[in-house]
LUMSELUM-956101 format. One record per residue: residue number from 1; residue in three letters; z, x, y of N, C-alpha, C in turn. Coordinates in steps of 0.05 Angstrom, whole numbers. Atoms other than C-alpha are relative to their C-alpha. Layout:
% residues N
    nr   rest     n.zz     n.xx     n.yy    ca.zz    ca.xx    ca.yy     c.zz     c.xx     c.yy
   NUM    ALA        Z        X        Y        Z        X        Y        Z        X        Y
...
//
This chain:
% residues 168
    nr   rest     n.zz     n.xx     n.yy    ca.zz    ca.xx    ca.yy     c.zz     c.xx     c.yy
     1    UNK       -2      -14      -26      -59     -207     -364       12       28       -4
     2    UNK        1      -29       -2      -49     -134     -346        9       14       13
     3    UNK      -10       -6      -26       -2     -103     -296      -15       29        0
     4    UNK       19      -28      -10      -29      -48     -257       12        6       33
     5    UNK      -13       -7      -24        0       -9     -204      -18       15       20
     6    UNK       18      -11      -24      -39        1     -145        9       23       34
     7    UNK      -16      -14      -18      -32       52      -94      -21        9       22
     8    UNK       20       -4      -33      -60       64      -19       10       21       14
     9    UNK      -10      -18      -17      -63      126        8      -24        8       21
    10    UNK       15       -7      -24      -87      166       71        5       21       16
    11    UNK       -8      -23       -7      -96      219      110      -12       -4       22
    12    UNK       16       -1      -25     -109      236      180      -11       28        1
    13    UNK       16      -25        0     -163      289      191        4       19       19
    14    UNK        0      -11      -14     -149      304      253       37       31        4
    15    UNK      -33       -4        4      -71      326      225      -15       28      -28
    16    UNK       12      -21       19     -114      369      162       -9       18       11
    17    UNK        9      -25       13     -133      437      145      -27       -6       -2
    18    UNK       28       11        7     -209      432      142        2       31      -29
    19    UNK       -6      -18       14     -212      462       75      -42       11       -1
    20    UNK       35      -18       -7     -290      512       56        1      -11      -28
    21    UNK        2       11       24     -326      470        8       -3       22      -29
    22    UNK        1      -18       23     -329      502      -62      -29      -13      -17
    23    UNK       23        1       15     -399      493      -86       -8       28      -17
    24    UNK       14      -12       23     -428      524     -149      -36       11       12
    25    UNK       29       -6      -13     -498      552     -137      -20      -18       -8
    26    UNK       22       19       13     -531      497     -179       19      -33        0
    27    UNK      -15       26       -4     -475      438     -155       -4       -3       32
    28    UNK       -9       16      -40     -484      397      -88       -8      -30       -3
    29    UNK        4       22      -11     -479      335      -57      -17       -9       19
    30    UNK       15        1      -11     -522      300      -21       -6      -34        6
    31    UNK       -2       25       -1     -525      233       17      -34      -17       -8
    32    UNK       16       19       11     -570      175      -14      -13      -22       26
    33    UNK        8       18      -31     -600      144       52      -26      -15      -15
    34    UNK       24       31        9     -652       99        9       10      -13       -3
    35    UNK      -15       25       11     -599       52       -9      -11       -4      -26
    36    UNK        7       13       26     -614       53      -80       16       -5       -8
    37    UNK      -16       19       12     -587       -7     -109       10        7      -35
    38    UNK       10      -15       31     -609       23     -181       25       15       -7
    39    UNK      -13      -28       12     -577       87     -175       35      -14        7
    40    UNK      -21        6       -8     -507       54     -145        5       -8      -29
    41    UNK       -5       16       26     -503        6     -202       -2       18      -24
    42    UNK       -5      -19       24     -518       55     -250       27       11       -4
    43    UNK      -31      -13       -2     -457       91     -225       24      -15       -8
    44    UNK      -32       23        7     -412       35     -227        1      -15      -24
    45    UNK        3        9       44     -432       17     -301        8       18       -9
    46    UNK        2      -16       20     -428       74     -331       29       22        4
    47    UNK      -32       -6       -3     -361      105     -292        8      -18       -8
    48    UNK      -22       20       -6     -330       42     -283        4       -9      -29
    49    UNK       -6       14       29     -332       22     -360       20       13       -6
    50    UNK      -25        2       10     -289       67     -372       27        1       18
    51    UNK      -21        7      -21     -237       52     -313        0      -27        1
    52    UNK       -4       31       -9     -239      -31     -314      -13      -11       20
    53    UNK       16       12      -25     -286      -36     -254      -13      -17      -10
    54    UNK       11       15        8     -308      -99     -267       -9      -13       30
    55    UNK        6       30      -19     -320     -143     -198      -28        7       14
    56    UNK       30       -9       -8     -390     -114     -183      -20        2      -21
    57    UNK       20        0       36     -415     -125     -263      -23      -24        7
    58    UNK       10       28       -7     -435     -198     -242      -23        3       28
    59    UNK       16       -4      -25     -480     -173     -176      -30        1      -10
    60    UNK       25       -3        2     -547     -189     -171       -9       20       15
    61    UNK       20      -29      -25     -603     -136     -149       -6      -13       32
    62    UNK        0        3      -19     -604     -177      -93       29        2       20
    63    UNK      -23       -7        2     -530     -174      -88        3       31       20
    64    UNK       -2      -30       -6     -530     -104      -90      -17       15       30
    65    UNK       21      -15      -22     -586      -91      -37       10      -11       24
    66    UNK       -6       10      -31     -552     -137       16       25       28       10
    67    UNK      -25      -20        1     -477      -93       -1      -15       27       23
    68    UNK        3      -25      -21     -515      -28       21      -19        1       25
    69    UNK       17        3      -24     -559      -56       76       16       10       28
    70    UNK      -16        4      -18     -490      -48      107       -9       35       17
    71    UNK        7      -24      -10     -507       12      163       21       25       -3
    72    UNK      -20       -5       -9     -440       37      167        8       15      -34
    73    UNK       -5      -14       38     -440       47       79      -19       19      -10
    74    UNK       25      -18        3     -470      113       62       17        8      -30
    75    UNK       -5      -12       30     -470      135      -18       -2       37       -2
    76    UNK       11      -31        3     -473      208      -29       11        8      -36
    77    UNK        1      -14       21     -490      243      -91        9       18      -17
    78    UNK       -7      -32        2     -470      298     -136      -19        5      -23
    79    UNK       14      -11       26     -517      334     -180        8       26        0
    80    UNK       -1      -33       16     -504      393     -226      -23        7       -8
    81    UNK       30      -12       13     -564      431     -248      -22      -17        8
    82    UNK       27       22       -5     -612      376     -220        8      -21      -18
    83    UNK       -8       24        8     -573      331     -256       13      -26       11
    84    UNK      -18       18       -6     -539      267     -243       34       10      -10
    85    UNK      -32       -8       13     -461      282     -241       21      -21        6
    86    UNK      -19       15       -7     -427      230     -197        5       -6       19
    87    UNK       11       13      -24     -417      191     -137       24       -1       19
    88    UNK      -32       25      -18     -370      158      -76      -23       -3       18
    89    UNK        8       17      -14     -382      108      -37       23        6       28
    90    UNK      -14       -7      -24     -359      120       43        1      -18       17
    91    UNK        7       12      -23     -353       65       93       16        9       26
    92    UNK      -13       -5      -17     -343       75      162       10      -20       20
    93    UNK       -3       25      -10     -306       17      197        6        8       27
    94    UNK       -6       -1      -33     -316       23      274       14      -10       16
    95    UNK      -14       17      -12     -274      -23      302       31       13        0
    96    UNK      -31       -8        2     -211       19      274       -5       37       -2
    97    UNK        7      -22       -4     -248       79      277       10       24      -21
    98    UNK       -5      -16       27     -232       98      204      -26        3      -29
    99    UNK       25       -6       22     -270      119      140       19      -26      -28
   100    UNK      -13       -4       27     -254       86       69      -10        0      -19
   101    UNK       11      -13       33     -270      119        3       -3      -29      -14
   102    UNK       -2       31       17     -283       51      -31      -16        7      -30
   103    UNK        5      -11       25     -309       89      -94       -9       28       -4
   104    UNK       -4      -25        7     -303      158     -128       -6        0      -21
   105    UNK       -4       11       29     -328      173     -202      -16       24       -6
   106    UNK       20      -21       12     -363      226     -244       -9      -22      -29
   107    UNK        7       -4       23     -395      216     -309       13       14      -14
   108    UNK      -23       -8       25     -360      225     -375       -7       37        0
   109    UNK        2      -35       13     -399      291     -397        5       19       21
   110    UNK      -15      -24      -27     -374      316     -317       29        7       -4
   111    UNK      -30       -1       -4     -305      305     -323       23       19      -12
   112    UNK      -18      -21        8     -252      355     -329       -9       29        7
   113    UNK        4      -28       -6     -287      410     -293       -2        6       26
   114    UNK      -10       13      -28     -250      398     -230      -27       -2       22
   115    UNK       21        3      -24     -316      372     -194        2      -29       16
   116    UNK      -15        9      -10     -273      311     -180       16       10       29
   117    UNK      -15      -10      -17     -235      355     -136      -17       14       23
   118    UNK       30      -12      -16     -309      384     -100       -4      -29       14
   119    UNK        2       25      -18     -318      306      -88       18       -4       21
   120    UNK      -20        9      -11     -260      292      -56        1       21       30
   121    UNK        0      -16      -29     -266      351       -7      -30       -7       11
   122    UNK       24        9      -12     -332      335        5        0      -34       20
   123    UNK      -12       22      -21     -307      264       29       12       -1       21
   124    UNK      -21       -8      -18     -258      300       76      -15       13       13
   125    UNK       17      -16      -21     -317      341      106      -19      -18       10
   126    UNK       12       27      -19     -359      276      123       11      -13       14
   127    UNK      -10       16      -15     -312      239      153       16       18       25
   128    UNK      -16      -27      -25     -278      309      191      -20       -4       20
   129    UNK       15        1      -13     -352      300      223       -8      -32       14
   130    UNK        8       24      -23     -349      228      248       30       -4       18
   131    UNK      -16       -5      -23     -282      246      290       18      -26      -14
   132    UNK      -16       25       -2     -246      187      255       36       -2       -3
   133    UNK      -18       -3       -8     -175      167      262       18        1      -31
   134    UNK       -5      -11       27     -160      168      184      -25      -10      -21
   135    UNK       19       -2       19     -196      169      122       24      -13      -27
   136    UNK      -20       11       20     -161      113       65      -14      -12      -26
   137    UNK        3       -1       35     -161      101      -10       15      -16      -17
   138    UNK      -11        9       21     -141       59      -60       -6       10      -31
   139    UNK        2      -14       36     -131       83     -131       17      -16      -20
   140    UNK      -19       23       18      -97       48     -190       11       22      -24
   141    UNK       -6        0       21      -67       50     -253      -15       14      -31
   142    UNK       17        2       15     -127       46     -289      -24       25        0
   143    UNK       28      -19       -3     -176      107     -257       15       27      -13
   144    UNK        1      -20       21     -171      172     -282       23       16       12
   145    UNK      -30       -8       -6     -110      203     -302       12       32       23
   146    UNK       -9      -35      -24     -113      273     -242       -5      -29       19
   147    UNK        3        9      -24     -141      213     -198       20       -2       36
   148    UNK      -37        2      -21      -61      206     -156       -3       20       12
   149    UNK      -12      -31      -15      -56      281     -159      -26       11       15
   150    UNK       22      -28      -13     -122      309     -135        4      -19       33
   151    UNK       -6       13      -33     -115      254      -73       20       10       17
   152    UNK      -16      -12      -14      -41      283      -59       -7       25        3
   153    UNK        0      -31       -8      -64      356      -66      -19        4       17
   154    UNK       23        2      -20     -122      344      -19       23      -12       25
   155    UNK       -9        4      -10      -78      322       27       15      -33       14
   156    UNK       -8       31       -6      -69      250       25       32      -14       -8
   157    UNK      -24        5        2       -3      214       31        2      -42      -15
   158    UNK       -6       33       10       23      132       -5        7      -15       31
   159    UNK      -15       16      -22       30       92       40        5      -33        2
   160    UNK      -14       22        6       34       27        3        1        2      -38
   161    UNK        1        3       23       48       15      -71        1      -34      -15
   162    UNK        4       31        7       36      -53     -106        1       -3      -38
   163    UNK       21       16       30       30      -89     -174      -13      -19       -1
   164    UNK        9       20        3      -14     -123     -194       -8      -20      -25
   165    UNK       -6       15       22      -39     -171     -253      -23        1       -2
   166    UNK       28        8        9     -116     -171     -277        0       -2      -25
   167    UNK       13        3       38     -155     -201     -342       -3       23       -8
   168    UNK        6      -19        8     -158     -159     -389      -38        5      -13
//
């Protein structure tokens, strides 16, 4: 077993700074409205190996195609140069009239050229546009070591902290 400190943060949009995205002339995002099951899974193999994401390894393609049937879960993209760079996953739960980031990730050969930090505002400008009452996050132990700080310097605050215990 494996302790791991988990942490939940959040921000209210309507309390933020709307910050001006910082796109590159050959970097943008761009939401995935096919529901490709493919391209998701890709993401979450090939980030998540090296962060521990394991509880979506075991999903079948049928699996996977029910998950984003959900209306409310929209994927959005990032390519560099016409490339694949890196993803998050956004749901929007109506009932509480909030967003939550339920996955964030680049690719290895992206990382470290703060386009982590382009995602993350780009999450804060989709959800600034559905009027919601906050926008929340879980992050761990285990994701990537700016993951804490680019969430606090974007403006997000803890608002629970935990351990926990997973296989290794």
């Amino acid at each position: 077993m494996r302790k791991v400190k988990r942490y939940f943060l959040e921000i209210l949009p309507r309390l933020h700074q709307s910050q001006k995205l910082d796109f590159e002339n050959n970097n943008h995002v761009y939401c995935e409205f096919n529901k490709n099951a493919a391209l998701n899974r890709f993401f979450y193999e090939k980030i998540g190996k090296d962060y521990s994401w394991k509880d979506r390894l075991i999903w079948s393609e049928k699996k996977w195609t029910e998950y984003l049937s959900n209306n409310f879960l929209k994927t959005y993209i990032l390519k560099v140069k016409k490339s694949l760079a890196g993803f998050y996953e956004l749901e929007y739960h109506k009932n509480k009239n909030e967003v939550e980031l339920i996955q964030l990730g680049l690719l290895r050969e992206y990382r470290g050229q703060k386009l982590g930090s382009l995602l993350l505002q780009h999450v804060l400008y989709e959800s600034k546009k559905l009027k919601c009452n906050r926008v929340w996050v879980h992050t761990c132990s285990l994701d990537h070591r700016h993951a804490l700080k680019n969430y606090i310097a974007r403006g997000f605050k803890i608002f629970k902290q935990e351990h926990v215990y997973i296989n290794n």
